[in-house]
Each structure stands twice: as structure tokens, then as C-alpha cells.
N, C-alpha and C positions, 0 to 999 in steps of 0.2 A: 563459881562462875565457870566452870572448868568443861561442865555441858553446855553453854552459850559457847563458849572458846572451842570445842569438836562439833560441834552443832551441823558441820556441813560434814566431815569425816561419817560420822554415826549416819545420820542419813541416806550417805553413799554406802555402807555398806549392809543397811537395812533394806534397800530398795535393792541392791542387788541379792545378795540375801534370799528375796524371792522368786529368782532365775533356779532353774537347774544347776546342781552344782560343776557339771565341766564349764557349764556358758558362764558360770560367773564371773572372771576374767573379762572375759570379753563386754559383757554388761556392766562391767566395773568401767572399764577403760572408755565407752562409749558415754555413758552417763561425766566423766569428768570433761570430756571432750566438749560434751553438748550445754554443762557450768563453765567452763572459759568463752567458749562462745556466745552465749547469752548473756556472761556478766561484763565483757568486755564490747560485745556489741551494743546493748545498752548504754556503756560507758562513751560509746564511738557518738549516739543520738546525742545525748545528754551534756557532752562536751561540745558540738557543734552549735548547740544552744546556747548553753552558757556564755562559750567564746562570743559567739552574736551580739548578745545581752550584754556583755561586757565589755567588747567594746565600744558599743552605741554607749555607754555611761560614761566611760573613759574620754570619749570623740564628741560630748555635748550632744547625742544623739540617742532615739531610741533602736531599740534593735528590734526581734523581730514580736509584732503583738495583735496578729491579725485570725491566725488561725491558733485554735483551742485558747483556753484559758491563759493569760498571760503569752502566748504567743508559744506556748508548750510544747505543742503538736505540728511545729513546723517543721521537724525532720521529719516525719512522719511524710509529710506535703513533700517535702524535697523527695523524700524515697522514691513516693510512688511515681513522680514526676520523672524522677531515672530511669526508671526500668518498664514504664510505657515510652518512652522516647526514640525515636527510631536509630538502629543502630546500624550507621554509615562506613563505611569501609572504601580508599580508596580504592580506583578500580587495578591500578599497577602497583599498588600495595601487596605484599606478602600476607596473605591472609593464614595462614598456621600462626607465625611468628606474633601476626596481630592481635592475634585470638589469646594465645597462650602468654601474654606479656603482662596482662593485668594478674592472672592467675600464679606465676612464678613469681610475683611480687608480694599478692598476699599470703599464700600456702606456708611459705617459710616461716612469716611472721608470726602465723598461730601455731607453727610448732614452740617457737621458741618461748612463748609463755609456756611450754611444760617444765622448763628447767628451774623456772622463777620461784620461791617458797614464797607463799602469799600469806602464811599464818604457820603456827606451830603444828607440825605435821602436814601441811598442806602443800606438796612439791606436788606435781603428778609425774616427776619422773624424776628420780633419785639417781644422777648419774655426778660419779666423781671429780671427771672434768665438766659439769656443765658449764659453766662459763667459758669453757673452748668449745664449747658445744653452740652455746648462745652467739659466740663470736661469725662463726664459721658459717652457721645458719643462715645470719644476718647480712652476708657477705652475696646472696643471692639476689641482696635488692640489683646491686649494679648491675647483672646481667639484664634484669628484666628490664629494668630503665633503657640501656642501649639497645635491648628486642623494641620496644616501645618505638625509639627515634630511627633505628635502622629500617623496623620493617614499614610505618607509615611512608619511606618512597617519600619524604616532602622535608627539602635543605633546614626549613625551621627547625620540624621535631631532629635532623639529625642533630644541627648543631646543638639544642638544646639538650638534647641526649649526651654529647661528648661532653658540656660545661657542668653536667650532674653528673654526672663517671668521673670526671678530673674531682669534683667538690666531692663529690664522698669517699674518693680512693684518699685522697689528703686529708681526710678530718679524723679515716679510720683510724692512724699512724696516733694523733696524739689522743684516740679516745680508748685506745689498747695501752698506750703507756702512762695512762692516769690510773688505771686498773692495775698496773702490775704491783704499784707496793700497797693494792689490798691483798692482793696474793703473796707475798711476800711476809706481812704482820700477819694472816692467819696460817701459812704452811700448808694450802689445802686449793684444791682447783675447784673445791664442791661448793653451790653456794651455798647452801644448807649449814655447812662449817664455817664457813665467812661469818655468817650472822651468829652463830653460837658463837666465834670466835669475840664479838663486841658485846656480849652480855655483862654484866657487872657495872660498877661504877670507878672513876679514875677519879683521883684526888679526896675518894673519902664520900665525892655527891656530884659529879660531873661524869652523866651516862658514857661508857667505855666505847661508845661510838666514832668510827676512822674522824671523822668530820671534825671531831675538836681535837684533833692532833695538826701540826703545822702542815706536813704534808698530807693531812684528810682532808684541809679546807680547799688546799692550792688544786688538792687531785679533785674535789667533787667541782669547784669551780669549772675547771679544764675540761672535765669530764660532763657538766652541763653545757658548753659551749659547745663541742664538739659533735654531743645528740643532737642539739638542736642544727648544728650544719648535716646531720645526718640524716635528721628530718624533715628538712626541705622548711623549717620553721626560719621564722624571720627573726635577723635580718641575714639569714642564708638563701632565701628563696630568692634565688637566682635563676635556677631551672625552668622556672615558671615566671620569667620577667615578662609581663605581658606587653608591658611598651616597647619590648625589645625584639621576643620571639612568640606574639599570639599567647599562646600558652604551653612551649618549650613541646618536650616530647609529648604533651596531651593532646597538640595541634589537632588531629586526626582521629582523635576519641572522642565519640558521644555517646548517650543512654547508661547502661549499665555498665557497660568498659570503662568508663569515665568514673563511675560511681566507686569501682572498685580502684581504683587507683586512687581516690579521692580516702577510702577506707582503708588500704596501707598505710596513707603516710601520718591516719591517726593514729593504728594499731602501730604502725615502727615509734612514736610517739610513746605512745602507751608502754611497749617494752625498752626502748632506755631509761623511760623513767622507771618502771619496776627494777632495772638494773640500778638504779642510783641510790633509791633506797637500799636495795641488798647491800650494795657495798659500803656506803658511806652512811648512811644513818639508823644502823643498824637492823636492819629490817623489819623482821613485825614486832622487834623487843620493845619492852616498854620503857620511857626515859625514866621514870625511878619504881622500885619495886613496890611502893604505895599504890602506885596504876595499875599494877598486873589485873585489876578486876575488870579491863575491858578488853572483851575479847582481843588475841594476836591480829587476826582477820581485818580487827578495827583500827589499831595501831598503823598498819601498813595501809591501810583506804588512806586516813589522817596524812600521811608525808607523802604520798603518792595525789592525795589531790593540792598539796600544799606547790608540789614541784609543777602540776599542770594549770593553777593560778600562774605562778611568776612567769611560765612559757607563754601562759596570754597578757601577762601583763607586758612582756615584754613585746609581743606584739605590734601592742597598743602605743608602742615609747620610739623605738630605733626603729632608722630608717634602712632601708636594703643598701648594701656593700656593691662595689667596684666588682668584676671580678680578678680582677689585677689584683684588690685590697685583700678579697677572701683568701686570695692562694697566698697570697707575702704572708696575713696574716697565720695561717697555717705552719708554712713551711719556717719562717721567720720568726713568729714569735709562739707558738702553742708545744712545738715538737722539741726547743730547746727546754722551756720554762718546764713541758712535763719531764726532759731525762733530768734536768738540774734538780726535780723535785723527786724525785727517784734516788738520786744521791741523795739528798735530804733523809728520805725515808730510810736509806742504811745505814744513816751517822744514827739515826731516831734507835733503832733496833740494835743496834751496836751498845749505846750508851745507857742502854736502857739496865744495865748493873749497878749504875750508878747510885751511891747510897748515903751519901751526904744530904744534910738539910735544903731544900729545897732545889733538889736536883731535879726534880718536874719543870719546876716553873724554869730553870736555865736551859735544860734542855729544850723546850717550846721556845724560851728565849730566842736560841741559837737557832733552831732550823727556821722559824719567823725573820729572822736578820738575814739569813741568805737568801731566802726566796724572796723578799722585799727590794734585796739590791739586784739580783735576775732580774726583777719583776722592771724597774725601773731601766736597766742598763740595756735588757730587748726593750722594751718601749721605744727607747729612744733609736736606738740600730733600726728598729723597725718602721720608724715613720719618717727616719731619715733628715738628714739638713732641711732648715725651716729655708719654704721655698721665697726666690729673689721677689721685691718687687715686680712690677710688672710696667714695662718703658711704653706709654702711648705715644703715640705718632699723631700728627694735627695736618691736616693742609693748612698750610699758611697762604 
């Protein structure tokens, strides 16, 4: 199967191949360019559907079944509906700023699937810190967000702009130190080395994946909570409270500016979860070497659509946060539980000499019994003394 598993490599360099050879570089790097964005645009239709359909099942409801066959072709409907829609601008609006805000939102975001390995040999950019690459990248949304609220001129989008700048400067803190003791157990800032780094099997038949180590379940935990507050997914979507601010910094966006900001925050979506797998579930490796016969390519589809179920299922479940709640929760319970699990991770890597009969299993033991009692001791810090009755008052 090993030509199913390069299948996309050989072809990119057969089709380039037929270039003159100074352009082939260039023809190389264009053709991967215009595979991320077709396979991940695709992904952006096909998830907006799904989600639909899934939650009308979820919610006793149908979702959408009107246009194409099973109601297939309704992104399609929504697209074209964007981008004939006329596009409004206030008139004391900053129009540079207004222009450029949906654009510095998504450009960053399709770089940063270069750094991501999507299969065996399949990086399009083999850089040794990518993962400070991916970080630093990804740190571009906020600006565009506050270009967004600052330049629409209108108190709604600002404020709505400063409550998504506050939620994702606080969500970055504990979604950077859930990451640190993957870096840490592999030695290596590349993600490419991460996932070689979890190959093999631990205990003899239990895939060497971060995620069944005590501090891999706490950190991917941590670590999916915190995408999704950085994704504007629920129940973080606070930026977008519409009973509250219209539609937050969108206020003032329609047509195709709207469409694109609508298309970030599936593709920011789309790359923490390709970051989740890299780090915690080993990336495109297969959980026992019996599997190796489906393609790597297919491995990493498989946990990458596994992770964007539970973000709609969770959708479908919790209700939107306080944002008094979102920030305690951050600052109060996510940013301690991830450093206490980081200490976790260097008793884990410390003790890892250990050569006595069942030193695995004490060890999992021991680091599961601390983060159990964190887990419980901020629960309780965090939600604070259970509040008084409440004294009604009567006219007598």
C-alpha cells in the first residue's frame, strides 16, 4: 500500500515534473498551495453541512433538505448568496482597515496548515520550530478581530471586538502550556518529530500516543477547550452574542466580508484540530501496526474528523458562558490546572528509569492522583462558596 500512502507526493512531483526544470520549485510549491486549499475548502462546505444536519438530528429537527439531493448543495446556495449580496460599508467607517480585516484574518490561517504533517512525508513546509511557527502565526487573528470592531465606527462591533481580543489573549495562555510537555517528551519544536516521536506501542499494545499518558489526557483536554475558545465555537461564542451585540464585530459586515470571516473561523477550526492530532494522538500513525495498510493521509482524516464531531456535538449540548464565567474560567481554573499538569509531565519524564514491576502502571497511577486532586481543589476555588438563599420581601 505504500503507493496508496505517497499517492499525493508522486503525483505532485510528476505533474511538476512537466514544468521546465528552473520553474519546478515554483510549480511545486503552487500546486501544494492550491491541494490545501481545495482540500480544506471543501472541508469548510462539507462541515457547514454536516454541522446543519447534525444538529437538526440532535435538536428533534431537520436541517437543511431543500436544495440538491439531501439538502447537499446548500453551501453551494449560501456561497453564491454571499458574494452577490451587496457589500455595505459604513459611511464614517475606516474603509482600508475595513477591507483588510477579513483578509488578515484568513491569510495567516492558510499559512499555518503548511507547517501541519498531514501524512508520512506530507509537511509542505519542514520547518524545525513549526509549532512556534503555528503559534505566532495564529496570533494574527486578534489583530484582525479589533481591525474588524475598531474600523466599523459602531460601539457594538467595538465592544464586541475588545470581548474577543480579552477571550482569545486568555484562552492563548492555557492552550500554549498544554502544548509545552508535548515538547518537552519529544525534544524537538518540529512537528514532524512530535509524531515520530509517539510511534511504537507502550505497555507491550497500547499506541505510544501523548494522550494515554496522564498528563496527554489532561493536556489534550485543556488543549481542546481552549481551541474551541479560540475558535469563537460554543459555548465560547461570546463575540458573536447576538442578544447582546447584534452580531459582535460582524455588526457591519455583509456579502462576501462576512463570508470570509465566517470561513476563518472554520479554517482556525480546522487548524487546532490538525494541531491536536499532531500532538496528542499521534498524528497520521496508525494505533497498531496491523493498520499500517491504510494510508497515513487516512489515519489523520479518521481523528481529525473524530475531533470536529465532538466540537458539533458539543455545540448541540452547552449553553454559552457568562463572560465574567469565561475569563474566571481561564485565568482561575485552565492556566493553573495546565502549569500543575506540566509539573506532572516532569515527575512523568523524570521517573521514566524506573524499572521495577509495574512501574508504568504507578507511575500513570501517581501523575492521575495529582491532577484529580487540582482538578477538584480549582473546581471548587473556582466556583466559589455555594451562593446564600435568596430573602424575599412581601407587602404585607
Amino acid at each position: 500500500m505504500k503507493g496508496l500512502d505517497q499517492i499525493f507526493i508522486s503525483t505532485q512531483h510528476a505533474l511538476a515534473g512537466l514544468a521546465p526544470a528552473p520553474l519546478q520549485p515554483l510549480v511545486s510549491m503552487v500546486l501544494i498551495i492550491a491541494c490545501l486549499m481545495s482540500v480544506f475548502g471543501a472541508c469548510f462546505a462539507l462541515t457547514t453541512i454536516l454541522e446543519r444536519k447534525t444538529l437538526g438530528r440532535m435538536q428533534n429537527r431537520f436541517g437543511p433538505n431543500r436544495v440538491g439531493p439531501f439538502g447537499l448543495l446548500q453551501p453551494m446556495a449560501d456561497g453564491i448568496k454571499m458574494i452577490i449580496k451587496e457589500d455595505i460599508v459604513p459611511f464614517s467607517a475606516d474603509h482600508a482597515l475595513h477591507f483588510l480585516a477579513p483578509l488578515v484574518l484568513t491569510v495567516p490561517i492558510w499559512l499555518a496548515f503548511s507547517v501541519l504533517p498531514f501524512g508520512r512525508n506530507m509537511t509542505a513546509v519542514e520547518l524545525d520550530a513549526g509549532i512556534l511557527f503555528f503559534f505566532a502565526i495564529g496570533s494574527a487573528s486578534e489583530l484582525a478581530v479589533f481591525m474588524a470592531g475598531w474600523s466599523s465606527q459602531n460601539k457594538y462591533s467595538l465592544v464586541g471586538a475588545m470581548r474577543a481580543v480579552a477571550q482569545m489573549i486568555s484562552y492563548e495562555v492555557p492552550l500554549v502550556l498544554s502544548s509545552v510537555p508535548v515538547l518537552m517528551a519529544a525534544g524537538s519544536l518540529s512537528l514532524s518529530d512530535i509524531v515520530q516521536a509517539q510511534s511504537g506501542c507502550a505497555l507491550g499494545w497500547l499506541p505510544h500516543w501523548n494522550v494515554f499518558t496522564p498528563w496527554g489526557l489532561a493536556g489534550f483536554a485543556l488543549f481542546l477547550i481552549a481551541a474551541a475558545a479560540e475558535s469563537n465555537r460554543c459555548p465560547f461564542d461570546l463575540p458573536e452574542g447576538e442578544s447582546e451585540l447584534i452580531a459582535g464585530y460582524l455588526t457591519e459586515y455583509s456579502g462576501f466580508k462576512y463570508a470570509l470571516f465566517f470561513l476563518g473561523e472554520y479554517l482556525g477550526l480546522f487548524a487546532v484540530t490538525g494541531l491536536a492530532v499532531t500532538l496528542f494522538l499521534g498524528g497520521w500513525q496508525a494505533p497498531a501496526a496491523w493498520l499500517e495498510w491504510v494510508p497515513s493521509w487516512g489515519w489523520f482524516a479518521v481523528k481529525f474528523s473524530a475531533i470536529i464531531f465532538l466540537a458539533i456535538w458539543i455545540r448541540a449540548t452547552l449553553p454559552r458562558l457568562r463572560m465574567d464565567q469565561l475569563l474566571n474560567f481561564a485565568w482561575k481554573f485552565l492556566v493553573p490546572l495546565a502549569l500543575i499538569n506540566l509539573l506532572v509531565a516532569v515527575a512523568w519524564l523524570k521517573t521514566g528509569t524506573w524499572r521495577f514491576p509495574a512501574a508504568a502502571e504507578v507511575r500513570w497511577l501517581l501523575g492521575a492522583s495529582v491532577l484529580a486532586i487540582a482538578y477538584v481543589c480549582l473546581g471548587r476555588h473556582w466556583n466559589g462558596p455555594a451562593p446564600r438563599p435568596r430573602q424575599y420581601s412581601y407587602a404585607e
